[in-house]
Every structure is written in C-alpha cells, then in structure tokens.
C-alpha positions in Angstrom: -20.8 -0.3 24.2 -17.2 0.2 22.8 -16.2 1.8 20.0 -15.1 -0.7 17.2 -11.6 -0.8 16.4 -10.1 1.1 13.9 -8.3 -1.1 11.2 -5.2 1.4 11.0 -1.7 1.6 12.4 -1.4 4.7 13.2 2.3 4.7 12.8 1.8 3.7 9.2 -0.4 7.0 9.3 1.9 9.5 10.9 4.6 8.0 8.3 2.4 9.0 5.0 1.1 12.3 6.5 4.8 13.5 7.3 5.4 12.8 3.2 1.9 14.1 2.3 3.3 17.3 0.9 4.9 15.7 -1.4 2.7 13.3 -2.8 2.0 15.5 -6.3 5.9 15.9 -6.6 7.3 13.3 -9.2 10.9 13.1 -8.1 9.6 12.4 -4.5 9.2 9.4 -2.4 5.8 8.9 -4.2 7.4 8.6 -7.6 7.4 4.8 -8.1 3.4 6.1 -7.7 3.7 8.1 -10.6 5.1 5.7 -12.9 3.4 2.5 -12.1 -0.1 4.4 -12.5 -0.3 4.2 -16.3 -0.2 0.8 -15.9 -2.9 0.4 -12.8 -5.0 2.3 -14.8 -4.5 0.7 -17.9 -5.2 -2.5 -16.4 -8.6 -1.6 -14.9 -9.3 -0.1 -17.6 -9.1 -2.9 -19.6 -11.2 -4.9 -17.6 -13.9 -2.5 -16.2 -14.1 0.5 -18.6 -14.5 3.6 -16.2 -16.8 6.1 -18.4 -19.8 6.5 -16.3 -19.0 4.6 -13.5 -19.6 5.3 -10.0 -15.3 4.0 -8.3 -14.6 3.9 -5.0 -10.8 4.1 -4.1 -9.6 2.5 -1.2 -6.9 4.0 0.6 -6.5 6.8 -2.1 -3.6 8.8 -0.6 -2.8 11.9 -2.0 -5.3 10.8 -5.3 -2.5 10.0 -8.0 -4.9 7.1 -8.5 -8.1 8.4 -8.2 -7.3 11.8 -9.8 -6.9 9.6 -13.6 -9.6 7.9 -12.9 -11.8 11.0 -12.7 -10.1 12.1 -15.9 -11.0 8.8 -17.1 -14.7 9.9 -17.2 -15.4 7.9 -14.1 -17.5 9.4 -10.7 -14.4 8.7 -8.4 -14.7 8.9 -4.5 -11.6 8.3 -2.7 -11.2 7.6 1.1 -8.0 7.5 3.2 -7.5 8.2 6.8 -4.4 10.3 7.0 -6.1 13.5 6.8 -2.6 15.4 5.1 -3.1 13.1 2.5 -6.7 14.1 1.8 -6.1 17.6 1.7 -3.0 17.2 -0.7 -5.7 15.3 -2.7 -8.4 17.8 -2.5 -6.1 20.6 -3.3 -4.8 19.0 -6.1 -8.1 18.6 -7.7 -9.1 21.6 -7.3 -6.0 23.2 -8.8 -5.8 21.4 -11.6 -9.9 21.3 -12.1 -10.4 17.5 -11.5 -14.2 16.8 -12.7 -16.6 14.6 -10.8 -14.0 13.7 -8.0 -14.6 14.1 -4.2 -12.6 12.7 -0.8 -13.6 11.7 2.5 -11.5 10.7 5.8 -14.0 7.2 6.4 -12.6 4.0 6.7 -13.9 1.0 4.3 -15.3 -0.6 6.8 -17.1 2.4 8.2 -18.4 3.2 4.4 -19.2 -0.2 3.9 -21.9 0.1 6.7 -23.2 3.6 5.9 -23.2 2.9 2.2 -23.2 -1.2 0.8 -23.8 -2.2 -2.9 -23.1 1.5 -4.1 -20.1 1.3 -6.4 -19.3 0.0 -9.9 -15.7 -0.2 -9.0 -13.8 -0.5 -5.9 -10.0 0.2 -6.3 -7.7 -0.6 -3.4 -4.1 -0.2 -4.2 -1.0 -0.5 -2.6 -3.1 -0.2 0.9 -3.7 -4.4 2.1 0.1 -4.2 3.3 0.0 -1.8 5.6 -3.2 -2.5 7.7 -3.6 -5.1 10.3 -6.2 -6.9 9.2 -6.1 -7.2 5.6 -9.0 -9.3 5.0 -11.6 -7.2 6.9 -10.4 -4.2 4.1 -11.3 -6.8 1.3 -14.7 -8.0 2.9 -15.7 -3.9 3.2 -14.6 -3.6 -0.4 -16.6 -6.6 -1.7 -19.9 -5.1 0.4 -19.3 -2.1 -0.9 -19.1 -3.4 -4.8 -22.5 -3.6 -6.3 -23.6 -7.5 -7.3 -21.3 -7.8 -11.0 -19.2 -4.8 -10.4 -15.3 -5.1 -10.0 -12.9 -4.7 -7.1 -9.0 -4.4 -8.0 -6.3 -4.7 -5.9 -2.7 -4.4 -5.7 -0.4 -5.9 -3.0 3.3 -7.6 -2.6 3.8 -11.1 -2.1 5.7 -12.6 1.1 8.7 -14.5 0.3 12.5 -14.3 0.2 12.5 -12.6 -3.5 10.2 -9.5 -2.4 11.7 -9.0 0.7 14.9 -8.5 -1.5 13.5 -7.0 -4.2 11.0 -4.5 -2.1 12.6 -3.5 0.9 16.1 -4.3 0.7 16.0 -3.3 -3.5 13.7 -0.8 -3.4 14.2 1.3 0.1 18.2 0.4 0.7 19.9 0.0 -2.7 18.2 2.0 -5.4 16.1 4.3 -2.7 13.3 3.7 -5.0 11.2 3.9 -1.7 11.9 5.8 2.0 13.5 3.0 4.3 10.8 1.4 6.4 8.4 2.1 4.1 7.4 -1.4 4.3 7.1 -4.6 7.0 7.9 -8.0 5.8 5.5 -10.0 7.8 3.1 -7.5 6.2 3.4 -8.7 2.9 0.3 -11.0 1.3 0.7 -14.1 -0.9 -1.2 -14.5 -3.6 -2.8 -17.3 -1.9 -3.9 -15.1 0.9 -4.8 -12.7 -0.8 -7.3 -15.0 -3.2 -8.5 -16.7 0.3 -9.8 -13.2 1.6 -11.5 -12.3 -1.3 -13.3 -16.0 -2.0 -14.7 -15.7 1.8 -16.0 -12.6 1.4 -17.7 -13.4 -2.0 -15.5 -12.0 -5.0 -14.5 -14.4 -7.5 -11.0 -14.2 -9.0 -10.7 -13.0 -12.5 -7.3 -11.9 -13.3 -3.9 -12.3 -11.5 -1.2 -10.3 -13.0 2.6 -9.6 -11.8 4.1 -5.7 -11.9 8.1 -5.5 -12.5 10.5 -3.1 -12.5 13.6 -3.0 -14.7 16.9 -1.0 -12.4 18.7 -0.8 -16.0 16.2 0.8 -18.1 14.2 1.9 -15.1 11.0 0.8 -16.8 7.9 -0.8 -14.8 5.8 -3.4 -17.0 3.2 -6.2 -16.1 4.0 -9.9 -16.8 2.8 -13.5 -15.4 5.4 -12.8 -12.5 3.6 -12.7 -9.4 6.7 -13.1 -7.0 6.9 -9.2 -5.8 4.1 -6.9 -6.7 1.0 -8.2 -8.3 -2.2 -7.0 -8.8 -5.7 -9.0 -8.7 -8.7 -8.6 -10.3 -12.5 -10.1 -9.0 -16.0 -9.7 -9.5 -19.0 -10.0 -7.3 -21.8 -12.2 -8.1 
C-alpha cells in the first residue's frame, strides 16, 4: 500500500526553514508577521474568546501566532512541517516562558486522522497559499474543529490588484516580503475559498479585508477583500 501524499511543496519548505532563524526578529522578513498579528488576534478574539480553549494552529511557523494565543489564556498546539521553524518556535517559548503552549511536526491532514473533533479553535493563517491542495488543509481543519467551535483563516485573493499589491508591492518595491515569497496562481478568491469550506461543512460567518498603508506604514481591517482577507466559520 503507498504512503499518502504529503500536501507540501517542499520548495516552499526549504524556503521558510532557510529564514527560520529569523522568525522572532522584528526587522526581518517575518516582520509584516509581527505587525499584522495584533490584528489576527484581535479579530479571533472578538469572535471566539480564547480563555480556556483548547486552539489548534495550522501552519504555525515560528509561533508569532500561536505564542499570543497562549498568552491569551488559550491551550495552543501548533503544527508546521518545516522542522527549523518548530524549533525557533519551541525555543522561543521556552525562553520567554510561554504557558500551556506545545509544537509538533504533523501535518493537518495527518492530525486530523489521529485526533478529529478535538479543538475549540482551529487557526490557519497565511498557510492555504502555499500548499497544493488548499481545500484538503480546510476539510482537515473543519474535522479537526469540534461540532460549534471556530476555524479562522487568512489567505490573498487572485486578481490583477493582489498580484500588484502582494508580490510586485510587497516583495519588489517596498521589500515588505523576500522576492518569491509568493506564486500567483497560488492565490485563493474569496469565492474559493468559501466553496472549500461549505463542502467540507463550515459555515461562513465573517469575511473581512486586511490593508496596509505604504505612507503611514499602518496595517488595518476594512470591507476590502481584494488582497488579503481573512474568513471566519463555524461547524455545525
């Protein structure tokens, strides 16, 4: 019997374990990370308060993410499968004395068979866009959501305006980003996006837009859902 695929591209892989040194450094190549996460977090928050719930975080990195969620009072797992990343993540926690947070190198599909219906809250940000089959990530999320708990994501649409805005913008002009640290074709509509999630049972509750201001230099949410946008569902 073969082995099962493995829903990774392992050049998108080796590209965030060469940076995963310097996932914890703010001036870096992860610190659009840094400054959008107030507002991730503040948006899931406002939704699913954290306190006391058991979060999953999908394609955690090097834990900027799931780090504040621990310190949000939540029981935060994350999983990645650049094993770099991890250790940046682990290390981290330990060095600044993270509670109730733990990492594993699984994939979601791979947890989503060992461990379904476990988690309050099922994070998966800034991950869908650079994996080759989106919607099997968003069918292991929603199995691994417990019936009325919340899965978030976060993605970038696919249309002339975000392939100006976040690649040629972000990686080429105001080297927000490294260059090629996104595909086009990769990119998700929103329409997409809210297909894969209705198939695989999680119902749509919020749909918000994430901008970034060159002049002031300033992230913010808004209705505009053209470049980066986040989504919000719920499983019945």
């Amino acid at each position: 019997m073969s082995e099962p695929t493995l829903n990774a591209d392992p050049a998108e892989l080796a590209k965030f374990s060469e940076l995963a040194h310097r996932w914890w450094d703010t001036e870096s190549e992860f610190r659009p990370l840094h400054e959008i996460n107030p507002l991730r977090l503040g948006w899931i928050e406002s939704q699913a308060p954290l306190v006391g719930k058991r979060v999953l975080d999908v394609g955690c990195g090097g834990g900027i993410l799931a780090d504040s969620m621990a310190r949000k009072g939540a029981q935060v797992t994350g999983i990645d499968l650049s094993s770099k990343a991890l250790r940046v993540a682990q290390l981290h926690a330990l060095e600044a004395g993270t509670p109730n947070i733990g990492y594993r190198e699984i994939s979601a599909e791979a947890l989503a068979a060992e461990s379904p219906a476990t988690y309050d809250v099922v994070t998966c940000m800034e991950m869908l866009e650079h994996v080759p089959d989106p919607a099997s990530v968003v069918r292991a999320c929603a199995t691994l959501v417990r019936p009325g708990g919340w899965v978030f994501f976060s993605t970038i649409n696919r249309n002339a305006k975000s392939f100006l805005f976040a690649i040629v913008g972000a990686e080429y002009v105001l080297n927000l980003l490294p260059r090629g640290t996104h595909e086009y074709l990769k990119f998700l509509r929103p329409s997409e996006l809210a297909h894969a999630c209705r198939s695989a049972g999680l119902h749509l509750q919020q749909t918000r837009g994430m901008e970034y201001n060159p002049l002031t230099r300033r992230y913010g949410l808004s209705s505009d859902t053209s470049v980066n946008y986040l989504v919000a569902t719920r499983r019945n």
